[in-house]
C-alpha positions, 0 to 999 in steps of 0.5 A: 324446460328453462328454454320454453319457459323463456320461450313463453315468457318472452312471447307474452311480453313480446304480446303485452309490448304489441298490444300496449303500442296499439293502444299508445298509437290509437290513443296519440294526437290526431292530425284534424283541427277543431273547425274554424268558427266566427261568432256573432250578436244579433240585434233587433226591435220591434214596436211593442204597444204600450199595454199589451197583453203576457201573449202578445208580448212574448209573441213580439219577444219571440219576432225579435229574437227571429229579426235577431238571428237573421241580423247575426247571420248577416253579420257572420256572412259579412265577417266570412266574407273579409276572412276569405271564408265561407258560412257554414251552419250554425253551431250554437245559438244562445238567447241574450235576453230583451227588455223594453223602453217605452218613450214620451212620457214627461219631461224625461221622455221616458215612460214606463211601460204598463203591459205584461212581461214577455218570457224574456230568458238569458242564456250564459254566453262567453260574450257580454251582451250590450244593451241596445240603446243604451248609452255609449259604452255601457255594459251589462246583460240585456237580462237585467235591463228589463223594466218592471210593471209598477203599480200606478194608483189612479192613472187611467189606463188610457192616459197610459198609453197615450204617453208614447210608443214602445220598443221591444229589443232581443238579442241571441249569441250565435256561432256559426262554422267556417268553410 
């Protein structure tokens, strides 16, 4: 009797080690490396007029955010091309957010622009953005450069917009998977 409770005890520990090392085993480092990225800013402008309507606005926001992706592409094309590497797809886009610069207005050449704000949005990146056309050096998410409508007491509207032209920037954080 002393032998077959033996017997049986050590067959389930003998069941409980097998099934503890197939656990250990499937559960152990894999062999596969996560894929090889690059990651790029996409920048681009367009011309904004200067009174323009909250539609036609985010229309334009929404044709530099598309000039934006295809300059990111260029440039992760670019950059794969120096690594020895090949584009794969995009494995993330983020928006980077825009702002508005409208120029020829007095003696400080800047003017304010006087039309509706697109839906200008910010995504949170890992990477800074910078701010287009800003000076050398300068830092600061593109989120935070946007220039809001003031109110202007007896400016005619005309007179608005015979100040200068407008410039509608975007920028997106993309990455892209090597091959």
């Amino acid at each position: 009797m002393r032998t077959a409770i033996a017997a049986t005890a050590g067959a389930a520990a003998a069941l409980v080690a097998s099934g503890a090392l197939g656990v250990a085993a499937a559960e152990g480092p894999t062999s596969s490396s996560p894929p090889r990225t690059v990651s790029v800013q996409g920048v681009a402008t367009v011309p904004l007029a200067q009174g323009a309507s909250a539609a036609t606005a985010t229309a334009t926001y929404r044709q530099a955010m598309a000039a934006a992706v295809a300059d990111g592409q260029s440039k992760a094309e670019y950059l794969a091309s120096k690594v020895g590497a090949t584009l794969g797809p995009a494995q993330s886009v983020a928006e980077g957010g825009g702002n508005i610069t409208c120029s020829g207005g007095g003696e400080s050449g800047y003017a304010e622009y006087e039309g509706e704000q697109p839906d200008f949005g910010y995504a949170q990146t890992s990477v800074t953005p910078v701010v287009v056309g800003a000076t050398r050096g300068a830092k600061a998410p593109l989120a935070q450069t946007v220039h809001r409508r003031r109110k202007r007491h007896g400016a005619p509207a005309a007179k608005a917009a015979a100040a200068g032209s407008c410039t509608l920037a975007a920028q997106v954080a993309l990455v892209y998977v090597l091959g």
